[in-house]
C-alpha atoms as an extended CHARMM CRD file, in Angstrom:
* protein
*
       209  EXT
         1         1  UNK       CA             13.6570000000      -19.8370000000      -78.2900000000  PROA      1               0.0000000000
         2         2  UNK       CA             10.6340000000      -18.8580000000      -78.3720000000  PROA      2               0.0000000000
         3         3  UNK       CA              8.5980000000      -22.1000000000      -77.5150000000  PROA      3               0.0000000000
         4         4  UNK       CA             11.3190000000      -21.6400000000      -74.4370000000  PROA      4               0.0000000000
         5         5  UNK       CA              9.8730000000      -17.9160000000      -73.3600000000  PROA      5               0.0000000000
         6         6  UNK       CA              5.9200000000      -19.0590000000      -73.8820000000  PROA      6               0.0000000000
         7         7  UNK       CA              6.8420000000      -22.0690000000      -71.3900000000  PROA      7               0.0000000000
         8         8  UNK       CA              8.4760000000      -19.6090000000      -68.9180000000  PROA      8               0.0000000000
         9         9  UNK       CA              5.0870000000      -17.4270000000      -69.0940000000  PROA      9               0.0000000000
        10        10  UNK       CA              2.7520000000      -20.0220000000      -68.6820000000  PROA      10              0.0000000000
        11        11  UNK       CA              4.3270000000      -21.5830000000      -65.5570000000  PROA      11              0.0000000000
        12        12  UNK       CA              4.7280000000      -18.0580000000      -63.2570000000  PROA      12              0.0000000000
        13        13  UNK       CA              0.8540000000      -17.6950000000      -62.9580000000  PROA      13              0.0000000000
        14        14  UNK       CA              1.1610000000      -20.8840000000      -61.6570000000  PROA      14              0.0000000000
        15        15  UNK       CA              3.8490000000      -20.1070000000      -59.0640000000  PROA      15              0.0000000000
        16        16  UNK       CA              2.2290000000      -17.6660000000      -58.4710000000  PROA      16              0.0000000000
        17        17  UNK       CA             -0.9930000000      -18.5120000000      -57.2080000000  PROA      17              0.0000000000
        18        18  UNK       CA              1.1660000000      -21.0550000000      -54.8060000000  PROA      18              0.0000000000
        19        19  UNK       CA              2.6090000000      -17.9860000000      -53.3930000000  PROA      19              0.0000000000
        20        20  UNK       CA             -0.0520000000      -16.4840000000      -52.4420000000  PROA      20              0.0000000000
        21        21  UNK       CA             -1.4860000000      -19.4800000000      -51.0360000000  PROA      21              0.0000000000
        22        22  UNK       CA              1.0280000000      -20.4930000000      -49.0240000000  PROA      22              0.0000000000
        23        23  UNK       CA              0.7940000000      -16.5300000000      -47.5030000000  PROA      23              0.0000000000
        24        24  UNK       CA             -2.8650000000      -17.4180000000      -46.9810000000  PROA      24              0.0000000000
        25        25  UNK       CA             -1.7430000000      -19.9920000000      -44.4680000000  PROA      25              0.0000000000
        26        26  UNK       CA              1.0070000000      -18.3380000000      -43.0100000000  PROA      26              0.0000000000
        27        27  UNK       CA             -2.0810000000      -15.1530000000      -42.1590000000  PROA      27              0.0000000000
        28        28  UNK       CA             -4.0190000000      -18.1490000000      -40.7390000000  PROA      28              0.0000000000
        29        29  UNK       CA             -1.0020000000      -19.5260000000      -38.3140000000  PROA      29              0.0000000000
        30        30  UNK       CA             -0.5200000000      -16.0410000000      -37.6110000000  PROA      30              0.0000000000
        31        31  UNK       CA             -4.1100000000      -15.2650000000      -36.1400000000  PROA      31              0.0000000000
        32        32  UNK       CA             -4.5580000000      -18.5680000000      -34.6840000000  PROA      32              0.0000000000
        33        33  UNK       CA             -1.1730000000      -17.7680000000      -32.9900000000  PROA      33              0.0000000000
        34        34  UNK       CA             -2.7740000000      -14.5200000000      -31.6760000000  PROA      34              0.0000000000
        35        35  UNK       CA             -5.9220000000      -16.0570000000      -30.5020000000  PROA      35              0.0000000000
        36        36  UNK       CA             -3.8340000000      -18.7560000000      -28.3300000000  PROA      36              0.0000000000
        37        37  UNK       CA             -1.7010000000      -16.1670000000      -26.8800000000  PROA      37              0.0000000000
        38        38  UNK       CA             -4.3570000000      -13.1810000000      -26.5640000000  PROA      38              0.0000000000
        39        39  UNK       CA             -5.3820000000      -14.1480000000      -22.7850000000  PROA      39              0.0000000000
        40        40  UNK       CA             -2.1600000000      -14.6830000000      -21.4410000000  PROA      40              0.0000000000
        41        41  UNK       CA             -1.4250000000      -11.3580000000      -22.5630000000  PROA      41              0.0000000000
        42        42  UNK       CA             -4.4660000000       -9.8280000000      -21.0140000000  PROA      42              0.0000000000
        43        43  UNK       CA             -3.4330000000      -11.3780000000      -18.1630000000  PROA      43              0.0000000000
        44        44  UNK       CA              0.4780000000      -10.6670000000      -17.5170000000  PROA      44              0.0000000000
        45        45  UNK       CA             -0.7810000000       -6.7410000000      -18.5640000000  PROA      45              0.0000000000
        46        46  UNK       CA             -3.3770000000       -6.5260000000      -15.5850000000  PROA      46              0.0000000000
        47        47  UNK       CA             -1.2470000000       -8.2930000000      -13.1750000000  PROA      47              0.0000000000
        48        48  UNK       CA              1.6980000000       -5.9970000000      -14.0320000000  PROA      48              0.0000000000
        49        49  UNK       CA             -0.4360000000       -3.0510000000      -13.5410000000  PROA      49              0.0000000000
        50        50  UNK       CA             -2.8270000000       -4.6940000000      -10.7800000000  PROA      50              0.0000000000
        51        51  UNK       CA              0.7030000000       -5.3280000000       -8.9140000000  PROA      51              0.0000000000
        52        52  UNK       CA              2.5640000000       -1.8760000000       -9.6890000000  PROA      52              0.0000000000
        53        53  UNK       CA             -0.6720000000        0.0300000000       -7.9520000000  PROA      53              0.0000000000
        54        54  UNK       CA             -0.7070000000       -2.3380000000       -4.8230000000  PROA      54              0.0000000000
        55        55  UNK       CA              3.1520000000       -2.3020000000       -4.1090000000  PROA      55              0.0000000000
        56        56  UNK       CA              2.5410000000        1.9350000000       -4.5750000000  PROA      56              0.0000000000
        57        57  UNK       CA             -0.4250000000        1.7380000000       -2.1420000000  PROA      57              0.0000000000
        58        58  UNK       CA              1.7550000000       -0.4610000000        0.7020000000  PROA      58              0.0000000000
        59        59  UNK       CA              4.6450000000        1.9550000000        0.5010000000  PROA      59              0.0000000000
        60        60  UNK       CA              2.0490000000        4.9430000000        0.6580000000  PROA      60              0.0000000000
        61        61  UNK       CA              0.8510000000        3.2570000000        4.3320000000  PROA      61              0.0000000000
        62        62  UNK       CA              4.6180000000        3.0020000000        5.2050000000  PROA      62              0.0000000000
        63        63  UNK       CA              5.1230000000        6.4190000000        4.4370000000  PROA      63              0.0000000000
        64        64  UNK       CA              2.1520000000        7.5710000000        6.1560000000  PROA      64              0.0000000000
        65        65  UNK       CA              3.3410000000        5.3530000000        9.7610000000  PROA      65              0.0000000000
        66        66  UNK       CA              5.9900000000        7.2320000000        9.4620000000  PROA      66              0.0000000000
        67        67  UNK       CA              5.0140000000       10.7890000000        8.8330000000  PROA      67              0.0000000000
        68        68  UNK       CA              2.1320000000       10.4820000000       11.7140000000  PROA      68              0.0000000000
        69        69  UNK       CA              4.7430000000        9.4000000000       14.3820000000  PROA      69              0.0000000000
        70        70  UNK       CA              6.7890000000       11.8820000000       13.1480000000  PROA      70              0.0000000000
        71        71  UNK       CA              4.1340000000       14.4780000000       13.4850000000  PROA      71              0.0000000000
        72        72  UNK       CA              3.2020000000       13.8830000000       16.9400000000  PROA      72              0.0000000000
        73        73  UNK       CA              6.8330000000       13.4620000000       18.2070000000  PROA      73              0.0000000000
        74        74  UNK       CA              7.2810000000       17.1250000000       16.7630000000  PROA      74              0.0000000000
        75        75  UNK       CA              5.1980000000       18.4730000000       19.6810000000  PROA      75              0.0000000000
        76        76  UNK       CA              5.7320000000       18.7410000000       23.5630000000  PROA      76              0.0000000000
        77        77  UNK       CA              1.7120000000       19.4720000000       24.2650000000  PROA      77              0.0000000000
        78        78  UNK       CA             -1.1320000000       18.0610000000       22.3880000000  PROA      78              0.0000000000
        79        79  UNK       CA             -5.1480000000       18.2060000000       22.0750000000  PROA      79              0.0000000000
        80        80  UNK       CA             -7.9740000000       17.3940000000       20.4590000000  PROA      80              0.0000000000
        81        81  UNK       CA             -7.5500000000       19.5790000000       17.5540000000  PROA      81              0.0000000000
        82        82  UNK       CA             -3.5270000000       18.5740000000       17.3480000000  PROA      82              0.0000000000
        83        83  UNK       CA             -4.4390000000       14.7160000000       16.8110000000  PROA      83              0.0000000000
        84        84  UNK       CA             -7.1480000000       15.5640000000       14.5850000000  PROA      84              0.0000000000
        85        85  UNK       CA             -5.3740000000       17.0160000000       12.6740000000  PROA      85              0.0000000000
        86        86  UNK       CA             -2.2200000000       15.1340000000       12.2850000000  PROA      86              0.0000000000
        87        87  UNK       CA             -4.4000000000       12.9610000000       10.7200000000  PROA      87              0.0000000000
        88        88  UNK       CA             -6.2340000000       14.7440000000        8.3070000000  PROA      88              0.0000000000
        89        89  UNK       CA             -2.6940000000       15.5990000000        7.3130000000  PROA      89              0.0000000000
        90        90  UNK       CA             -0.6380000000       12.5730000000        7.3500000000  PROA      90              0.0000000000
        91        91  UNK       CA             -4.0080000000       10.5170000000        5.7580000000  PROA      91              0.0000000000
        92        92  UNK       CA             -2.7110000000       13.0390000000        2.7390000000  PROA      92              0.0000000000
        93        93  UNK       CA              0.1700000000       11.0310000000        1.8950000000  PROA      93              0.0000000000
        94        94  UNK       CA             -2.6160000000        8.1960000000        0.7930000000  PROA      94              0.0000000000
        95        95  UNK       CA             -3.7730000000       10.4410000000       -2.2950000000  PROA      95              0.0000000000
        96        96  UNK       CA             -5.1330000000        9.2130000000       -4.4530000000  PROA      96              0.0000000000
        97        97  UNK       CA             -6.3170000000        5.7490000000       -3.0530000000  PROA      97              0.0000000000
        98        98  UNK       CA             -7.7090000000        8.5340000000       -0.2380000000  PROA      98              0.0000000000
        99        99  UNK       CA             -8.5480000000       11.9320000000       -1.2040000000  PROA      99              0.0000000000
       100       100  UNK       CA            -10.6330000000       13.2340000000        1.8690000000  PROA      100             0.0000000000
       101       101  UNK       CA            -13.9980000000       13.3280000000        0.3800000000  PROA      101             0.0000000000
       102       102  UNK       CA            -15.1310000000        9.8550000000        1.5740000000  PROA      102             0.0000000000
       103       103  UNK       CA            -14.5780000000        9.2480000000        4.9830000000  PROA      103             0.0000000000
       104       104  UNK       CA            -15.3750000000        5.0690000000        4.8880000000  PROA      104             0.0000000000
       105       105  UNK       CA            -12.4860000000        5.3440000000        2.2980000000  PROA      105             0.0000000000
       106       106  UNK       CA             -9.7810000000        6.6690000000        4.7130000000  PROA      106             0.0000000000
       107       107  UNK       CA             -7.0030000000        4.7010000000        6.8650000000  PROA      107             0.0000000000
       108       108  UNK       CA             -7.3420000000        3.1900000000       10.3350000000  PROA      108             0.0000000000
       109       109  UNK       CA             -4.6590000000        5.1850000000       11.7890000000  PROA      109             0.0000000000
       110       110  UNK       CA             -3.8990000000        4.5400000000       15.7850000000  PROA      110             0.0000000000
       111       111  UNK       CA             -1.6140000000        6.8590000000       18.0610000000  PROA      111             0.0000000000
       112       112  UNK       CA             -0.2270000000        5.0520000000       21.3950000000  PROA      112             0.0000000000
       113       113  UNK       CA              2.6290000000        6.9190000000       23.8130000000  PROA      113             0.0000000000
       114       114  UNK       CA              4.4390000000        3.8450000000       25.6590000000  PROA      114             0.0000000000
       115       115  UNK       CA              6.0030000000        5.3110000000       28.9060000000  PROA      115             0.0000000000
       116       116  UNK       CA              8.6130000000        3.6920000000       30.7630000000  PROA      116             0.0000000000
       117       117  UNK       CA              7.8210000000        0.7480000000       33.0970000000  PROA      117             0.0000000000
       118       118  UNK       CA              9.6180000000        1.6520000000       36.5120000000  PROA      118             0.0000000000
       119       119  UNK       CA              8.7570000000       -1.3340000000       37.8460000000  PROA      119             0.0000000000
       120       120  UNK       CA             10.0300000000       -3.9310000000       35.0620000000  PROA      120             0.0000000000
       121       121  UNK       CA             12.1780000000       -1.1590000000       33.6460000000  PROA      121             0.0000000000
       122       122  UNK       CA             12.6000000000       -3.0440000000       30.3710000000  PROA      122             0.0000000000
       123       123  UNK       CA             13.9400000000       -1.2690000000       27.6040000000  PROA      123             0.0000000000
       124       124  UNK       CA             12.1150000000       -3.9070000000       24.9000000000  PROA      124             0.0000000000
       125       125  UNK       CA              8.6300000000       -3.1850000000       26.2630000000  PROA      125             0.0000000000
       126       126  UNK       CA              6.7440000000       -0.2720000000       28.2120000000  PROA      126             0.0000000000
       127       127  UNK       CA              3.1270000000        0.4700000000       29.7480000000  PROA      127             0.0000000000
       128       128  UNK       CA              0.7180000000        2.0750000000       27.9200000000  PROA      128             0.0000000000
       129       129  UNK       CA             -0.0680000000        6.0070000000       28.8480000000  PROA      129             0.0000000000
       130       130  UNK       CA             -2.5410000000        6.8560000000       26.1230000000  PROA      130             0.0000000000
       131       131  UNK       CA             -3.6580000000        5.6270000000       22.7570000000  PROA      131             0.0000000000
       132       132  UNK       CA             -6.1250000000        7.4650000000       20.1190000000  PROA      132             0.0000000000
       133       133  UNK       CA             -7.3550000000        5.2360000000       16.9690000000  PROA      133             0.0000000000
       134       134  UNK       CA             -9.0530000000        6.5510000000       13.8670000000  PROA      134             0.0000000000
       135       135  UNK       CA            -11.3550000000        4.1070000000       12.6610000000  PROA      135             0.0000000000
       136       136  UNK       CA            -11.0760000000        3.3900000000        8.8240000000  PROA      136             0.0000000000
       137       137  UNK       CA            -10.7630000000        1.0870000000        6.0930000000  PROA      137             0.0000000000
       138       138  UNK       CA             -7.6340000000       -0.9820000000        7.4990000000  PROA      138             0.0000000000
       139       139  UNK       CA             -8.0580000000       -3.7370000000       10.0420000000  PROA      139             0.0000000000
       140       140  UNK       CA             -5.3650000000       -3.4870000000       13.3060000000  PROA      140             0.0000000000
       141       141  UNK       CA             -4.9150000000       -5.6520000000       16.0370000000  PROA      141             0.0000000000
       142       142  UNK       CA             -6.9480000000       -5.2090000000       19.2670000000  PROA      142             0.0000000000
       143       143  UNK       CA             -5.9320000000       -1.5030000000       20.9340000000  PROA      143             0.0000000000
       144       144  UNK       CA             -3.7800000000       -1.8640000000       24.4900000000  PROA      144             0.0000000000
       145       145  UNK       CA             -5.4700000000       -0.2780000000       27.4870000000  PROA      145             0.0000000000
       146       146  UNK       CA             -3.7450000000        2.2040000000       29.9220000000  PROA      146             0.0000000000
       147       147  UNK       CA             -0.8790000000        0.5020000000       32.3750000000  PROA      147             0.0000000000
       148       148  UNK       CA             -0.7080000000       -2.3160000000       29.4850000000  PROA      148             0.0000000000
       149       149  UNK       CA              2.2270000000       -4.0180000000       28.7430000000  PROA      149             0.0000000000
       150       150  UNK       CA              3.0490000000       -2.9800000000       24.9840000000  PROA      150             0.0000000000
       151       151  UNK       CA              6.2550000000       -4.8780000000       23.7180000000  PROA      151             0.0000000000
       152       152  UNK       CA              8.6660000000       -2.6660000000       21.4510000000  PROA      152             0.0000000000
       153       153  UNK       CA             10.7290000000       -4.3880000000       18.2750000000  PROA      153             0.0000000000
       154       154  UNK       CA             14.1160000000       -3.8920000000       20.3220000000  PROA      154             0.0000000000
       155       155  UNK       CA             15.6980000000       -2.3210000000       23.0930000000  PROA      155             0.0000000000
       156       156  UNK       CA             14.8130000000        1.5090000000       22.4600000000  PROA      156             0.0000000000
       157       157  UNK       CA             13.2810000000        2.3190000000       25.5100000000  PROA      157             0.0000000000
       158       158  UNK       CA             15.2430000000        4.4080000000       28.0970000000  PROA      158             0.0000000000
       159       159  UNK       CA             15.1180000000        5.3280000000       31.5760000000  PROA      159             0.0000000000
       160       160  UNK       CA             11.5610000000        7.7380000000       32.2600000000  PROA      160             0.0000000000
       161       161  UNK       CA             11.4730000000        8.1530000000       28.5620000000  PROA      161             0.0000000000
       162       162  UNK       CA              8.6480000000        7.3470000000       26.0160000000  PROA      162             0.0000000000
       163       163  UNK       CA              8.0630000000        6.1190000000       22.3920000000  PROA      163             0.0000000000
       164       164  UNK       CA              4.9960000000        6.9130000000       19.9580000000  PROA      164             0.0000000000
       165       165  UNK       CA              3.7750000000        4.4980000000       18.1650000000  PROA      165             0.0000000000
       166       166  UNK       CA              1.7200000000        4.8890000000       14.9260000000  PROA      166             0.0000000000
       167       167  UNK       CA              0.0110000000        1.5800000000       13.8210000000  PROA      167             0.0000000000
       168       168  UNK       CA             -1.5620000000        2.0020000000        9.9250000000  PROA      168             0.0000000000
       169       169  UNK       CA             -3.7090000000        0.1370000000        8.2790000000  PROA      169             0.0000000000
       170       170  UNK       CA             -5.5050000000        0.2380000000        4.8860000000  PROA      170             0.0000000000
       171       171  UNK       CA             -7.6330000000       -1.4320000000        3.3440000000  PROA      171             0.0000000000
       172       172  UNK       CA             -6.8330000000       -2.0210000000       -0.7480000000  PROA      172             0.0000000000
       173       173  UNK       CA             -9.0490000000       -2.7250000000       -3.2340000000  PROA      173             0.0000000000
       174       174  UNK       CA             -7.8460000000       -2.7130000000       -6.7280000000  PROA      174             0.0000000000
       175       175  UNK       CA             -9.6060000000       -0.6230000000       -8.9950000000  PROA      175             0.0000000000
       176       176  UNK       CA             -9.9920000000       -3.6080000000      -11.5430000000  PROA      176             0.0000000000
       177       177  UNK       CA            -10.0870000000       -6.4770000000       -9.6350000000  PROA      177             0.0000000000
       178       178  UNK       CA             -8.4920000000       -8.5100000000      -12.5550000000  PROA      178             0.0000000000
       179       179  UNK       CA             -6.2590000000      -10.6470000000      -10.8630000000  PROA      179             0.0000000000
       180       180  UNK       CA             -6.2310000000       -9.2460000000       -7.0820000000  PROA      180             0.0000000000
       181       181  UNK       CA             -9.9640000000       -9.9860000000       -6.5830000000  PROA      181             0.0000000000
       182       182  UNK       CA            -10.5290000000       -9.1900000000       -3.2520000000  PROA      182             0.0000000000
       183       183  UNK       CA             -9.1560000000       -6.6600000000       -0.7740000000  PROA      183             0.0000000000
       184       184  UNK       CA             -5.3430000000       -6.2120000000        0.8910000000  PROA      184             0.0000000000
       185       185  UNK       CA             -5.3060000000       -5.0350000000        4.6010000000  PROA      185             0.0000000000
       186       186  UNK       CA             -1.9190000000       -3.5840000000        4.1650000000  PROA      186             0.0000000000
       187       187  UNK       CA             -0.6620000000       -2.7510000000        7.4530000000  PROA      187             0.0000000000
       188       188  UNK       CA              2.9000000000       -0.4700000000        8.9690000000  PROA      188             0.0000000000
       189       189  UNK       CA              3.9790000000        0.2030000000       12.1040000000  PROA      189             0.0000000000
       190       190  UNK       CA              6.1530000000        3.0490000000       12.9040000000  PROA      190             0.0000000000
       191       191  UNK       CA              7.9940000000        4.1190000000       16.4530000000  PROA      191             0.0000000000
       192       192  UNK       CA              9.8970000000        7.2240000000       17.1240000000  PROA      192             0.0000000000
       193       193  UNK       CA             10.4550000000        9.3030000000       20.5840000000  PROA      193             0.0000000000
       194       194  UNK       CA              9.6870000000       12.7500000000       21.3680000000  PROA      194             0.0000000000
       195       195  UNK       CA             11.7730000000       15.2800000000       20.5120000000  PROA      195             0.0000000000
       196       196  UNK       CA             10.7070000000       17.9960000000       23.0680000000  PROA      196             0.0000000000
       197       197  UNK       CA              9.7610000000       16.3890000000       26.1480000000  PROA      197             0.0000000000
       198       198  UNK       CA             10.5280000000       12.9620000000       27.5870000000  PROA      198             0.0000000000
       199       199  UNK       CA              6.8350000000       11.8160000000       27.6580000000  PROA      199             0.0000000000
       200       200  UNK       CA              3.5570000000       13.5790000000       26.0550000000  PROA      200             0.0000000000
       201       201  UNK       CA              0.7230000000       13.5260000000       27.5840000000  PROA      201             0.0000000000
       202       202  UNK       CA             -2.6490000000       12.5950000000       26.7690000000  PROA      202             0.0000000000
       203       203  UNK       CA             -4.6710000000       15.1560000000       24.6120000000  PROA      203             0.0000000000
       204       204  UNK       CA             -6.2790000000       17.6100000000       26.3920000000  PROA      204             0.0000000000
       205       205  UNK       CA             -9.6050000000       17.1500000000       25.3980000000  PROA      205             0.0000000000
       206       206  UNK       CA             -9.4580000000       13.4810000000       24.5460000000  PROA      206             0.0000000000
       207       207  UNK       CA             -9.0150000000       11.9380000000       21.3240000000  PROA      207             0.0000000000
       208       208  UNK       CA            -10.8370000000       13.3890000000       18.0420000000  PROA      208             0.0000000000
       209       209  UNK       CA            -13.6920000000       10.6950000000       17.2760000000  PROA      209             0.0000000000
């Protein structure tokens, strides 16, 4: 019996020490594990976040197409100081990829009243009246001069009516440039008609530079 116990205590140190060596390894799979699977990590975190931001900054230039039409739609007279500031106001909605303070960080926003074309008298396209751009950040497509044809996304022009439109653009830069390494010219165009009169006209004063 007791040959039995001293047999019993001699082989557990033994066991023992396997145990813990056999942990050892499992540690070492463990961090070797990590290390394989550390970057792709890193890299699914930033382009979650690097993505969330830049889908928040194209809605915030959707949003702000809208409210600027929607601004200038509101009024039956406009001037200089009524454009500028629609845009100081609508360029709001942009906080805080634009906060005001930096004026080479703001929005390209562009105001253009399309007036019905007596002569074709299409309702899927007009002639240009006026147009007022705010130079920014965002890249948009060549501006339409006066009596210019300016095509409309579908049949919402009537007889001697008009429709604003607000073209946006921004220009995005993510703040860690992770995985989006270069910029985003995120663009929106928005088109409404005035609510008070059938046509505005141009500012009085001309547009705000």
């Amino acid at each position: 019996m007791m040959r039995r116990a001293f047999h019993r205590i001699k082989i557990w140190p033994q066991f023992s020490r396997e145990t813990h060596r056999c942990v050892a390894n499992e540690d070492g799979v463990v961090a070797l594990e990590f290390a394989l699977i550390l970057p792709l990590m890193i890299t699914l975190f930033f382009g979650v976040l690097e993505t969330s931001l830049a889908l928040l900054c194209r809605a915030d230039v959707s949003i702000l197409a809208s409210t600027t039409a929607d601004l200038i739609s509101q009024a039956g007279a406009i001037n200089t100081a009524d454009v500028s500031n629609v845009y100081n106001a609508a360029s709001t909605v942009m906080y805080p990829y634009y906060d005001g303070s930096n004026p080479l960080s703001r929005p390209t926003i562009r105001l253009t009243s399309v007036i019905y074309d007596t002569v074709s008298k299409s309702t899927t396209a007009g002639k240009v009246a006026w147009t007022c751009t705010l130079s920014g950040t965002g890249t948009l497509p060549a501006a339409k001069a006066v009596n210019d044809t300016f095509p409309l996304p579908q049949a919402i022009m009537t007889s001697n009516s008009s429709v604003i439109v607000a073209e946006v653009a921004y220009g995005y830069t993510s703040p860690t440039t992770k995985i989006i390494t270069s910029g985003i010219n995120f663009t929106n165009n928005f088109y409404t008609k005035p609510r008070r009169v059938a046509q505005i006209a141009a500012p009085t004063g001309g547009c705000p530079t």
